[in-house]
SEMIMAR-167012 format. One record per residue: residue in one letter; chain; x, y, z of N, C-alpha, C in turn. Coordinates in nm, 3 decimals, always signed. Layout:
% residues N
  rest  kette   n.east  n.north     n.up  ca.east  ca.north    ca.up   c.east  c.north     c.up
     A      A        X        Y        Z        X         Y        Z        X        Y        Z
...
//
This chain:
% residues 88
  rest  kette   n.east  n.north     n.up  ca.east  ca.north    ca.up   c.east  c.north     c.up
     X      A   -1.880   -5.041   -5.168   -1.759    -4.971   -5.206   -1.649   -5.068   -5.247
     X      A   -1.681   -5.197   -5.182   -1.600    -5.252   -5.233   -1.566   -5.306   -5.403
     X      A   -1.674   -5.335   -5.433   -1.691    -5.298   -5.615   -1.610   -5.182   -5.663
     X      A   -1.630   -5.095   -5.648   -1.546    -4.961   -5.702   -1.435   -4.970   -5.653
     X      A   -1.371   -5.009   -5.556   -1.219    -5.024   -5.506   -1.153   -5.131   -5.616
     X      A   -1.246   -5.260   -5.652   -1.187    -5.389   -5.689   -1.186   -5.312   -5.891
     X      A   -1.283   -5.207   -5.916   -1.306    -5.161   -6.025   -1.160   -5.047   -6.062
     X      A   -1.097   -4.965   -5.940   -1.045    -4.914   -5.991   -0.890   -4.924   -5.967
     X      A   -0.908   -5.095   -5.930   -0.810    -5.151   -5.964   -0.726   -5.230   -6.060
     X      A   -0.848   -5.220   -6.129   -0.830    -5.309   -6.314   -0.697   -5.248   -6.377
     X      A   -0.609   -5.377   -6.409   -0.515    -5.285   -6.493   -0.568   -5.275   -6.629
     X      A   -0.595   -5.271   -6.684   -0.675    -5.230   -6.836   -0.752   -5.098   -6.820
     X      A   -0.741   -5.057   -6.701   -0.786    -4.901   -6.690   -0.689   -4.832   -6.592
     X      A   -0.578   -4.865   -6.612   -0.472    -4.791   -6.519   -0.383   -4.733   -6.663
     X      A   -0.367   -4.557   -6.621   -0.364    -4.485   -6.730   -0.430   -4.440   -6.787
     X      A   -0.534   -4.464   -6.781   -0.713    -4.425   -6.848   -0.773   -4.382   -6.804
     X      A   -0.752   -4.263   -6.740   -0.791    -4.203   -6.614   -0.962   -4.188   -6.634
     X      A   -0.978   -4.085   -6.755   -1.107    -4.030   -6.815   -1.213   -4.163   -6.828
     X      A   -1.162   -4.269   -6.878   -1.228    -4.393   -6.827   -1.231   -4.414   -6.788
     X      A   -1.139   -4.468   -6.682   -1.166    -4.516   -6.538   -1.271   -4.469   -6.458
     X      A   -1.244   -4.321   -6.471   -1.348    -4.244   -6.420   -1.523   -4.287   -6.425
     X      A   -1.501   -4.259   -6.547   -1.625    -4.319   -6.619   -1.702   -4.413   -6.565
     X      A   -1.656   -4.529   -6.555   -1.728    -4.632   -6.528   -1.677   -4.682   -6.323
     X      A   -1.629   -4.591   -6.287   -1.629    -4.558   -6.109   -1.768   -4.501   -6.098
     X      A   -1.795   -4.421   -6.211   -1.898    -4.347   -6.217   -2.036   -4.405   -6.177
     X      A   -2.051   -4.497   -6.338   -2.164    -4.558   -6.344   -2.181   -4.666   -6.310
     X      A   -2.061   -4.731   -6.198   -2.103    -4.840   -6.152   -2.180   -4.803   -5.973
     X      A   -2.126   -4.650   -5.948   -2.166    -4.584   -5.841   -2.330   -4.568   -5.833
     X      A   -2.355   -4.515   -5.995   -2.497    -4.550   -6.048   -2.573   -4.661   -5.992
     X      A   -2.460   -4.762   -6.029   -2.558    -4.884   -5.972   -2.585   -4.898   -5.849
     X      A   -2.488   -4.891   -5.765   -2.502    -4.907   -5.611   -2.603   -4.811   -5.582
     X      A   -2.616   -4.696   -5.624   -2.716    -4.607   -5.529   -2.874   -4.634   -5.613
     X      A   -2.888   -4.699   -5.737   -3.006    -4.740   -5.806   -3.118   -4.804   -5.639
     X      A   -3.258   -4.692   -5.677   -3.338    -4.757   -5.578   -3.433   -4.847   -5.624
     X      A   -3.441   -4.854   -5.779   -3.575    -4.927   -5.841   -3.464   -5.005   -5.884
     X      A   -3.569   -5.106   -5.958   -3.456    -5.207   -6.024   -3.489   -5.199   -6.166
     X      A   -3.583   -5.123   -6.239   -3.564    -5.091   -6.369   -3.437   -4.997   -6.420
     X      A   -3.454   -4.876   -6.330   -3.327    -4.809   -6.312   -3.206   -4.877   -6.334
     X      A   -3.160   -5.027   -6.204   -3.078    -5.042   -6.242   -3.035   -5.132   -6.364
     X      A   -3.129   -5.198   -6.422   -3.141    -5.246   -6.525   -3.105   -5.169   -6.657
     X      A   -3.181   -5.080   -6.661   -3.154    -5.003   -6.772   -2.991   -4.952   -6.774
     X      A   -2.914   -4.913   -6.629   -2.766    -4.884   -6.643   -2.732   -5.004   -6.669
     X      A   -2.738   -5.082   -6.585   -2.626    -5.246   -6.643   -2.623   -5.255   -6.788
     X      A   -2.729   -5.215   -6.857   -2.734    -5.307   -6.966   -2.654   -5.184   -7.038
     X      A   -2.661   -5.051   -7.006   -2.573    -4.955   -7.120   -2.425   -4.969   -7.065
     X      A   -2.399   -4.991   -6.921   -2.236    -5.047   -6.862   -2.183   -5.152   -7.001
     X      A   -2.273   -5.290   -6.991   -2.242    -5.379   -7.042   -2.241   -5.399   -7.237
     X      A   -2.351   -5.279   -7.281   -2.341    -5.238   -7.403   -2.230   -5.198   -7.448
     X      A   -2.200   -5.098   -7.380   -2.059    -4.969   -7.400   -1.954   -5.093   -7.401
     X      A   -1.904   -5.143   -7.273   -1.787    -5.202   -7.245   -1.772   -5.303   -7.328
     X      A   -1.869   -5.365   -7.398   -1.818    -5.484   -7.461   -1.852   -5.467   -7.627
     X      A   -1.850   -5.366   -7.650   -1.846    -5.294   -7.783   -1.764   -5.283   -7.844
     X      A   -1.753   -5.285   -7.971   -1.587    -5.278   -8.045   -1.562   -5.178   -8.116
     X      A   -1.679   -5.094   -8.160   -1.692    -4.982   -8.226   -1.789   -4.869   -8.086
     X      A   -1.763   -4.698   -8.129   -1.849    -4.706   -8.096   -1.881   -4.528   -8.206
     X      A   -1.943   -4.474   -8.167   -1.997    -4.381   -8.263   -2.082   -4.309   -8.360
     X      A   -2.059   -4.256   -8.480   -2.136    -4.264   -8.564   -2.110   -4.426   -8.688
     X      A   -2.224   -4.443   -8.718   -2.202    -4.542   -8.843   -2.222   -4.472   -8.968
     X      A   -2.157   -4.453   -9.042   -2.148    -4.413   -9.169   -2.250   -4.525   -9.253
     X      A   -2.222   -4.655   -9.208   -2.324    -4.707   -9.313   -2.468   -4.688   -9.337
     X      A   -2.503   -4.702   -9.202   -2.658    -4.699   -9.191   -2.700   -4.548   -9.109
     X      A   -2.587   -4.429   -9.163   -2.658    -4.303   -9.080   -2.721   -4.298   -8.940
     X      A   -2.632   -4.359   -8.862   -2.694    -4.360   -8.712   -2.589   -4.366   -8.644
     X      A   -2.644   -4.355   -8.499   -2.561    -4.376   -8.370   -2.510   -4.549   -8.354
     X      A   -2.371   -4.552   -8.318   -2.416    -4.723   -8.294   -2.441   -4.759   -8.107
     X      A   -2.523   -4.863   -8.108   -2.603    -4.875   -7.945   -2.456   -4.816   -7.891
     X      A   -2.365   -4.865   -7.870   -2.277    -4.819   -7.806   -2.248   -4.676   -7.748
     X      A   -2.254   -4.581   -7.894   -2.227    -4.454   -7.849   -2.358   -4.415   -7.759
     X      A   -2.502   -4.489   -7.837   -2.666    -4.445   -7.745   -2.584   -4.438   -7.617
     X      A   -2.572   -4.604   -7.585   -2.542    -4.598   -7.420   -2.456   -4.515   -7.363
     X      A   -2.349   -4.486   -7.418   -2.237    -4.390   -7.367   -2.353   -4.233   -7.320
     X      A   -2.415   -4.208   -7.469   -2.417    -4.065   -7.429   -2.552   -4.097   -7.327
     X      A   -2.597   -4.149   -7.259   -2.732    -4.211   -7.181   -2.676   -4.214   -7.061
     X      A   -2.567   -4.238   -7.053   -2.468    -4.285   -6.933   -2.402   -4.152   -6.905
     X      A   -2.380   -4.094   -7.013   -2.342    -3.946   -6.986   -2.409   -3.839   -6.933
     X      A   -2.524   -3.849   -6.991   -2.642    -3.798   -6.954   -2.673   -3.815   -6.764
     X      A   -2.726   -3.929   -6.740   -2.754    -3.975   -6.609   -2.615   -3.917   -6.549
     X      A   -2.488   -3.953   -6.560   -2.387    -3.905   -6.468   -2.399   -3.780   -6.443
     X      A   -2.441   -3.727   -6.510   -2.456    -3.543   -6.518   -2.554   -3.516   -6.460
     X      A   -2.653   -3.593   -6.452   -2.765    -3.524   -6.370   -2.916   -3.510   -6.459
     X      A   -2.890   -3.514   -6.570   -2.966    -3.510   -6.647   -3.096   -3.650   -6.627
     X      A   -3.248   -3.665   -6.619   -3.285    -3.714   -6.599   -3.387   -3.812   -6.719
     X      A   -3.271   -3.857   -6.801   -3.330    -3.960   -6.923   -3.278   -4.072   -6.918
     X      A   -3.369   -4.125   -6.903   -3.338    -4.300   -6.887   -3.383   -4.369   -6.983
     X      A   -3.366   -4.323   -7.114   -3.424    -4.409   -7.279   -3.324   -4.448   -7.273
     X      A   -3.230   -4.560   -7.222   -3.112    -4.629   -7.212   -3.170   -4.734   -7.327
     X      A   -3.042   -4.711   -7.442   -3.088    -4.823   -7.541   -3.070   -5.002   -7.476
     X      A   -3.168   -5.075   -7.513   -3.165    -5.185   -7.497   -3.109   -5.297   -7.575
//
């Protein structure tokens, strides 16, 4: 717990509630991960998403960019939903 205390203390997410949220979320993900592919597959869409500069559709190349994959993957799992094709 202490991770999520030190997490939702970041000022770069103070005011950002809906984010903040977010990633209280899926770092909660991690702590309760019992396999370690599991948690593998979240770290790497945490660390996709967050250090992304775009995220969305791409107009150029007609696709998702990894970013939004991971978001909506991350969205998915927070919800309950049980798909773990977490882009790599």
């Amino acid at each position: 717990m202490h991770l999520v205390h030190m997490i939702c203390r970041w000022k770069c997410l103070q005011g950002r509630k809906p984010i903040k949220d977010f990633y209280v979320l899926a770092i909660g993900l991690l702590i309760q991960s019992e396999y370690f592919d599991i948690f593998d597959s979240i770290l790497r869409s945490i660390l996709i998403l967050a250090l992304a500069e775009t995220d969305g559709y791409d107009d150029n190349v007609k696709q998702e960019t990894p970013s939004e994959t991971a978001r909506i993957c991350l969205d998915n799992v927070i919800s309950g939903v049980k798909n773990m094709d977490i882009a790599d």
